[in-house]
N, C-alpha and C positions, 0 to 999 in steps of 0.2 A: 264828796265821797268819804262814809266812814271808813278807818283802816283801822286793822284789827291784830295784833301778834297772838297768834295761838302755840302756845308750847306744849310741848308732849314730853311730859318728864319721865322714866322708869327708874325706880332705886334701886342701890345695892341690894340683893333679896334680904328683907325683915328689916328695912330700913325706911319703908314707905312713911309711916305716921311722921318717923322723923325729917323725913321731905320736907312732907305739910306745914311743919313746925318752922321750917327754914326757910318757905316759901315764905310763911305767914311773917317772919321777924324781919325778911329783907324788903316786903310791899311796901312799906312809909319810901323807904330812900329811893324804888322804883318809881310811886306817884309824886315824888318830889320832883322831878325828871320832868312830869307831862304825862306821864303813862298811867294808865287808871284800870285796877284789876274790875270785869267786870263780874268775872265768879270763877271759882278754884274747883273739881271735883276731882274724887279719887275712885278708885274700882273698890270693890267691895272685898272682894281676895288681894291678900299681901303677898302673894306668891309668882311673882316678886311683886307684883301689882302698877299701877300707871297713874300719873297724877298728868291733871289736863287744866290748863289756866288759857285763861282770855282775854285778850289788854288791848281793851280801847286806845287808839294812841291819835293822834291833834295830825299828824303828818309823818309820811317814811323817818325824818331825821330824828325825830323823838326817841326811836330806842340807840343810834349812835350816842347821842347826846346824857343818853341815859346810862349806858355803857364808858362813857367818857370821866361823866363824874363819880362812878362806883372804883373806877383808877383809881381815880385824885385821894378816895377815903382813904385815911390814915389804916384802916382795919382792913384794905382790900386785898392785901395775901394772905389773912388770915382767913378771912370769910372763906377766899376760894378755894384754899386748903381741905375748909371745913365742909365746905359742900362737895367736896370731891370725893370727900369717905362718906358721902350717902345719895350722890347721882350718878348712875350707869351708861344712861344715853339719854340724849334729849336732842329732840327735833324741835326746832321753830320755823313756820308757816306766815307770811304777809297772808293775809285775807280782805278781803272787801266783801262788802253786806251783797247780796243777792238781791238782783233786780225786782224778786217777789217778796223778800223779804228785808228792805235792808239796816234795819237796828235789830242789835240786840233786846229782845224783850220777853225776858223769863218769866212763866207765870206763877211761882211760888213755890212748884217741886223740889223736894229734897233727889229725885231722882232724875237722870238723866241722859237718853240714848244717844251717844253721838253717831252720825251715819255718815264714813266718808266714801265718797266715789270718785274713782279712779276715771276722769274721762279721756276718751281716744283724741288724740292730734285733734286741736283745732275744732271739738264740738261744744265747748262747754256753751256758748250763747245758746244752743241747739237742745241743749238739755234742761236749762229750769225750765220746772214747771212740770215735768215730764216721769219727775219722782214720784215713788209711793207715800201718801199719806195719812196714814189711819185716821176713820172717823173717830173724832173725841180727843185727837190728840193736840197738842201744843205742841209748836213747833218757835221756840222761844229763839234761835237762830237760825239763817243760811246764809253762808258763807261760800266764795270763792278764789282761788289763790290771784292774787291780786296782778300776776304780769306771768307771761310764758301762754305758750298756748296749751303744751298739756296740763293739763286742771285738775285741780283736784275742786271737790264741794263738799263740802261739812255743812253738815246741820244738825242740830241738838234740839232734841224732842224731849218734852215733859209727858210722860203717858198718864196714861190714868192709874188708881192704885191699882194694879193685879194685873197687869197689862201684861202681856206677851211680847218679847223681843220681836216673836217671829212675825208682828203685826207689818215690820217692815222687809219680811223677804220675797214680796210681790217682785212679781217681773220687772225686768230693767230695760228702758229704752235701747236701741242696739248702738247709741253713742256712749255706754256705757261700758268701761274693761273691768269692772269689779266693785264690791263693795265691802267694807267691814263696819260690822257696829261693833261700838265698846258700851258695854254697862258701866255709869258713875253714880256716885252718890255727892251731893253736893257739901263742901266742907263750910261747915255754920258760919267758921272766922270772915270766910269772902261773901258774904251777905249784905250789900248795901240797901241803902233806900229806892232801890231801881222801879 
């Protein structure tokens, strides 16, 4: 089973780009670790706006391990100083790939809908598959929070150019308590060979 850290960063307001910037200089000493960004995107409004990264990681102990030796760096109070005058909150998520879907596999869009659902106690098994899917779209991840039984499901759609957000506000199976999409735009720097 792949395992995935999804982070959900929001900056200081008008400090977004400068995130990116910060995200993008600490990735080396993060995949030094084990952990491997699979792609960074940000909202399109800085007000205050949302940056969303996705990290393939080898096994759970990966991001301790990763955490352990960002201590050890001689620069590690400084760093965290420094990201502290440009991150407001940040949520991290364990994920595991979805039984229908389960690698990440982006198909080349700069754009990107992430869709998460809030599922009720104990349905998540009961719900893939059960989602809306627009014809023509890419669905370049699904994801599931990897332990607990209320679940959350991400999945990050590539649409087509001119697409409609609202292509995804089809009816919800009734093991479903809610949904949000965020609009991203994919940040050039996290672009591998995928």
């Amino acid at each position: 089973m792949t395992l995935y850290m999804h982070a959900t960063l929001t900056p200081v307001a008008g400090r977004l780009a400068e995130l990116g910037d910060a995200v993008a200089r600490i990735k080396g000493g993060l995949e030094a670790s084990g952990m491997s960004l699979r792609r960074a995107w940000r909202t399109p409004s800085d007000d205050p706006g949302t940056m969303v990264d996705l990290w393939e990681l080898p096994d759970a102990n990966t991001i301790i391990d990763a955490l352990a030796a960002a201590a050890a760096h001689p620069r590690h109070e400084e760093t965290m100083a420094w990201l502290a005058t440009l991150l407001a909150d940040e949520r991290l998520r364990m994920l595991s790939g979805a039984p229908h879907h389960p690698q990440y596999r982006p198909g080349g869009g700069s754009r990107c809908l992430q869709v998460t659902y809030r599922v009720r106690y104990g349905s998540g098994p009961r719900t893939w598959g059960k989602l809306p899917a627009p014809d023509g779209w890419q669905l370049a991840g699904a994801f599931g929070t990897a332990f607990g039984d209320l679940c959350e499901i991400v999945e990050l759609w590539e649409p087509p150019d001119g697409a409609d957000a609202a292509a995804l506000d089809g009816p919800l199976p009734d093991t479903v308590r809610d949904r949000t999409i965020l609009e991203l735009d994919t940040l050039a720097w996290s672009i591998r060979g995928d």
